[in-house]
N, C-alpha and C positions, 0 to 999 in steps of 0.2 A: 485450404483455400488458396489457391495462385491470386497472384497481381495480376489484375487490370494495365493493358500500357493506358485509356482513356478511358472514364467512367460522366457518363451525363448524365448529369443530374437534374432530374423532372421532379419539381416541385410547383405545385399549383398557387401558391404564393408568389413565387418567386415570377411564372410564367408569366400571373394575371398582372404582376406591376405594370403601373405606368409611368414614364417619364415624356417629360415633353419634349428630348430632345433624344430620342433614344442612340443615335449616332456617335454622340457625344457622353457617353455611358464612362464615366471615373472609377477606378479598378477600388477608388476608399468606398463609393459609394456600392460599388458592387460586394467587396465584400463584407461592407455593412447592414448589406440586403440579406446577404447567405447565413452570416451572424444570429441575425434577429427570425430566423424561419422555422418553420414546423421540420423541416429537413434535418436541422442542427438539434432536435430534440429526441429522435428515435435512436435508439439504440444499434439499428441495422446498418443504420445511412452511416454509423461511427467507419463500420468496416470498409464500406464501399470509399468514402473518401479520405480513408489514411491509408490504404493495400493500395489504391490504381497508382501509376506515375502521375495519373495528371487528370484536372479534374475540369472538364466543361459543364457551365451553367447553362440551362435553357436559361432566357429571358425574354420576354417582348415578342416571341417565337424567333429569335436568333439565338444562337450556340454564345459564349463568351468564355476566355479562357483567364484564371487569374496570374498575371504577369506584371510584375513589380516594378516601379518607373524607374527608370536608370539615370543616374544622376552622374551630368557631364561634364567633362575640363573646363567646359566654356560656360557652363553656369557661373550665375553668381553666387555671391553668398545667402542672398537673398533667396535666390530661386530655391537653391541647394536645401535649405531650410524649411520653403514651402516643399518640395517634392517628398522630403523627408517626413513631415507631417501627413500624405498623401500614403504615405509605405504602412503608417501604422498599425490601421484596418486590416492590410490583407497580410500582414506580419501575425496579427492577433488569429489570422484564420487558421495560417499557415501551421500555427502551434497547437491550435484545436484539432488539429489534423495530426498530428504530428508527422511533421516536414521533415525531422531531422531523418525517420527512421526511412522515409521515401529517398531522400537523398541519398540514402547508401545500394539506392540499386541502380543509379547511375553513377559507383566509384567502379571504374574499371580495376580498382587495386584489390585485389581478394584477400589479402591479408591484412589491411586496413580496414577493410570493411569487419570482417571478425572480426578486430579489435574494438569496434566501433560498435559493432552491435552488441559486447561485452558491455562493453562500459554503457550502455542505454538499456538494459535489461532491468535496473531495478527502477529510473525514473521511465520505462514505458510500462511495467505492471502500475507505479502509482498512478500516472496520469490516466493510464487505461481504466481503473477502478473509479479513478474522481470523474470521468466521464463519463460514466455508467451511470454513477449518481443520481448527473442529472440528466438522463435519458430513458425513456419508458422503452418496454418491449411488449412484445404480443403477448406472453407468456411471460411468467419471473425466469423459469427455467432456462430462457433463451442467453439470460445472460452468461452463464460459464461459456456456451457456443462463441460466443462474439468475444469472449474474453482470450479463450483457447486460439483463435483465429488471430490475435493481436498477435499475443505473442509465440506466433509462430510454430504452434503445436500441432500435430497431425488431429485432427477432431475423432477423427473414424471409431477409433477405439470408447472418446466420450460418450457416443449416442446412441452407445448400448448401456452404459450405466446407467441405474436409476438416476432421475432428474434431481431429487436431491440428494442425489451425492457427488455430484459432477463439478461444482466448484471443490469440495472438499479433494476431491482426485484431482484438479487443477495446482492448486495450492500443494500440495503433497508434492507433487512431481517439477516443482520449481529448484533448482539451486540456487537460488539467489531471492531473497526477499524482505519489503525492506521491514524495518523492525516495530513501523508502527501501526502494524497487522497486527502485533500481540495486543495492542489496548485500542482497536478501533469497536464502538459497539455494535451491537447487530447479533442477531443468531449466530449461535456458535455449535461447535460438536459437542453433545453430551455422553460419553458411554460409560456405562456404571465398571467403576474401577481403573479408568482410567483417566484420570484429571488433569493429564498433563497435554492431552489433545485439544481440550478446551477453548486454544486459542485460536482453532482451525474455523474461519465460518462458514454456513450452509448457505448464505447470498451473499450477493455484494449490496451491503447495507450500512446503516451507520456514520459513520465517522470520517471526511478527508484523508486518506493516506499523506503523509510526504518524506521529501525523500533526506536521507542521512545514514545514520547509523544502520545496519542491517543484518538479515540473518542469511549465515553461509552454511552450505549441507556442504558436512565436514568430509563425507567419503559421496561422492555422485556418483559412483559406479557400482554403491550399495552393496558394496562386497559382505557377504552373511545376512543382508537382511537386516542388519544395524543400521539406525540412524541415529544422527545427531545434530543438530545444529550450533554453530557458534557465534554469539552476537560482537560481527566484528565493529570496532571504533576507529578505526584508522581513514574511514571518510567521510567522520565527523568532526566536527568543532567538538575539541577534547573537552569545552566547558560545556557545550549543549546537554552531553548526557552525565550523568548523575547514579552513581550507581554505589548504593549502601547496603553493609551486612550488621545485622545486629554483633553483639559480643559473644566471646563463646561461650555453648551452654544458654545462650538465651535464645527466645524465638517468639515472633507476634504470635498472639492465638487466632486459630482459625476464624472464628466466631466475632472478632471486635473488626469492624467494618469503618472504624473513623478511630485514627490515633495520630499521633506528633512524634516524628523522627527529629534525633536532631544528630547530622555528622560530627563526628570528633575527625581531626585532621591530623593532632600534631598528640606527639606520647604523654603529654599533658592534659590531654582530655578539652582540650579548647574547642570550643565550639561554632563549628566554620556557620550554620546555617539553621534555622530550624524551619521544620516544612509539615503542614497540616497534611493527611493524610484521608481520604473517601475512597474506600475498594467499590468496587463498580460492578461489582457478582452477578450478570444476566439471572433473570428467573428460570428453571428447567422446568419444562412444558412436558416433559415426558410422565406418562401415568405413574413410576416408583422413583419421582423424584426426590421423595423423603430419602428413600436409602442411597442414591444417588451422590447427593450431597453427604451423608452421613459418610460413606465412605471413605470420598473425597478427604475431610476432614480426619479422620484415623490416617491415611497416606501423609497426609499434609501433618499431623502430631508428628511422625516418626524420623521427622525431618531433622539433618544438624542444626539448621537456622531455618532466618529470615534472609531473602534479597531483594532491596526495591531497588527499580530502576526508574527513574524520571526523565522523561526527554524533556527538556526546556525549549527545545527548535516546537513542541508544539502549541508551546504556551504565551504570554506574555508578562511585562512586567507589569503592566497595568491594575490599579487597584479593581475594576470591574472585572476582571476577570482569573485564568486559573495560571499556574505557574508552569506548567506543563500536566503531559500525562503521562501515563507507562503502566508499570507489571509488578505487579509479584509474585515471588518464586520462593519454593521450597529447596531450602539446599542437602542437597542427596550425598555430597563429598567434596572434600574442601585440602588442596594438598598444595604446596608452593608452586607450582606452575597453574594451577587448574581451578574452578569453582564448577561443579556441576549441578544445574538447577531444573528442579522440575516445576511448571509452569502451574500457578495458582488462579487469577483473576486479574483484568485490569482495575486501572486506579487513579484518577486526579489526585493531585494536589497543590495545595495553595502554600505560600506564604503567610507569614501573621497575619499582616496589615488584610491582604484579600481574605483571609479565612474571616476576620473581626469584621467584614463591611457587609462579606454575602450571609453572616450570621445578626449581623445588625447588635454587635457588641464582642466582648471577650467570650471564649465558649470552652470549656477544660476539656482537656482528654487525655486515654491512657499514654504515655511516654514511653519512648523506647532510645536507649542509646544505641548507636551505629558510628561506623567506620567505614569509611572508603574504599571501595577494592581497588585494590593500584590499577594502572591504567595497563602494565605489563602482563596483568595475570587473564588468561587465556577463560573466557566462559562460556560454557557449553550447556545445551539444551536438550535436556531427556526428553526423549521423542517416544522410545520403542521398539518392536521391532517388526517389519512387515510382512503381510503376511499377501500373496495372491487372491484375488475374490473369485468366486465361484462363476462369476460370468465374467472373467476374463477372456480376451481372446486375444491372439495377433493382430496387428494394425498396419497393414505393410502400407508404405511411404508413397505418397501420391507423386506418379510419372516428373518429373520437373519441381518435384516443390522441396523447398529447404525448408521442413518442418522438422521437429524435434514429437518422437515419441514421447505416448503417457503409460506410463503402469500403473495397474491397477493395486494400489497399497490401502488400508482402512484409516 
């Protein structure tokens, strides 16, 4: 899909308002009006005003374009202050929108711009998904369309896949996403014998994304058909993420869905933390569910270990609530530079104090000792290996547009 240089926006709300002075129309009030509209609730209208440059409102039956007040040498403090309080509203629009990513089609600099739209890759997939959220479509299906359209995918190729599997080929064909895609809920991939896809979803559903930690596709040029990802920390808060192995020779069992880790940190066995445990195992809806999961479970025994990871950026300290969320993984090989994990279920987990208040007293459970994976050791996510689908086809590149092909992987 190209950019719009101007896109108007006709909204029957919006039209039918009235004001008594309509000449005198304030850019807070307007786009406090655009804010609160059936416009800002569709799914489609996402596209249409985050792609144009620039975005005219019918109102009152007059055009209105949103334009920031500029605050001048000769204000005062005062003023400066009110006009600032004025910017707020059409700031909040701006980032509904996201402005930032409009803004780089008016940098004449081309190499700044790629850099630019680099570094905006993983916070415009989260914002993209969290505003999907709260946005209806005509169809559920519609959503990977409008998703693929954000972030700048040629669609052509999607809208010959089946409908549900077109986020899944969305999500596949990303290099960069962020990490807390692995524990958001919502439907997910099921395929018997492979449980490490699991964490792939069939909608955008569930759970707020946000942005930190993330997973990087270690070869993007999918040299053999391997992939892999690795869950890099280096633009996180090194304390946000949390990441424990049990000891060697031990492993959680598949089966126990609530247990208590507690980190050891120092060769003494002290113990930095201890943290309630709830795995968050989606139901499988598929007719041989049973073996399914039985499976899953034999793959998941053969395992060297256990690895949780806990985000803390998604939790709080608060006794009402959970301490973070995250994953767990089965560890497939474990060597001084490396951890290679294969992807098990998400997971809450609480602190004591939260675990005792949302259980409404003390509650026991099985224990597990763990260790810290240093922060230097390199982990990697067994993915697979891909394969072409049968309705594969070329997708040659639309005249003018700076989109990124999708291939077709399971």
């Amino acid at each position: 899909m190209g950019s719009a240089f101007n896109a108007l926006v006709l909204d029957r709300g919006l039209e039918d308002t009235s004001i008594p002075v309509p000449n005198q129309v304030n850019v807070d009030e307007l786009a406090a009006l655009v804010l609160s509209s059936k416009w800002m609730q569709r799914g489609w209208t996402l596209e249409e005003g985050s792609l144009a440059q620039t975005c005219v409102f019918q109102l009152m039956g007059k055009p209105y374009e949103m334009s920031l007040p500029a605050v001048e040498s000769h204000h005062s403090p005062l003023d400066r202050a009110f006009i600032n309080a004025r910017r707020l509203a059409p700031q909040l629009l701006g980032r509904a929108l996201l402005d930032e990513k409009r803004q780089l089609s008016r940098d004449p600099l081309l190499s700044r711009v790629s850099r630019l739209e680099k570094l905006l890759r993983i916070p415009q997939f989260v914002w993209t998904w969290n505003s999907l959220l709260e946005r209806s479509t005509t169809e559920p299906q519609d959503g990977p369309i409008i998703f693929a359209n954000m972030l700048d995918f040629n669609v052509h190729s999607l809208k010959v896949v089946p409908r549900q599997d077109r986020l899944a080929l969305l999500v596949q064909n990303c290099d960069e996403l962020p990490l807390s895609i692995l524990y958001s809920t919502g439907p997910r991939m099921c395929i018997k014998g492979h449980p490490e896809l699991g964490w792939i979803p069939k909608e955008v559903a569930g759970d707020h994304l946000v942005v930190g930690a993330a997973l990087y596709r270690t070869n993007p040029r999918r040299v053999g058909n391997q992939v892999k990802f690795s869950i890099g920390r280096s633009d996180s808060d090194p304390e946000s993420l949390l990441i424990l192995k049990t000891l060697p020779g031990q492993c959680i069992p598949y089966d126990v869905e609530v247990f208590t880790v507690q980190g050891c940190t120092t060769p003494n066995g002290d113990v930095d933390q201890e943290y309630f445990v709830q795995i968050q195992r989606p139901p499988i809806q598929e007719p041989d569910g049973e073996e399914i999961r039985r499976l899953a479970g034999e793959i998941y025994g053969q395992s060297m270990g256990t690895c949780i990871v806990i985000d803390l950026a998604c939790g709080t300290p608060s006794l009402r609530g959970c301490v973070g969320r995250g994953a767990r993984f089965s560890i497939d090989s474990y060597n001084q530079g490396s951890v290679t994990l294969r992807y098990d279920a998400p997971l809450i987990a609480w602190t004591t104090e939260q675990w005792q208040r949302k259980c409404n007293g003390p509650i026991t459970s099985l224990c597990f000792d763990t260790v810290r994976v240093a922060r230097g050791k390199r982990l990697l996510l067994n993915y697979g290996t891909m394969r072409t689908l049968p309705y594969s086809s070329p997708s040659p590149r639309l005249e003018g547009d700076n989109c990124r092909e999708l291939t077709n992987i399971p």
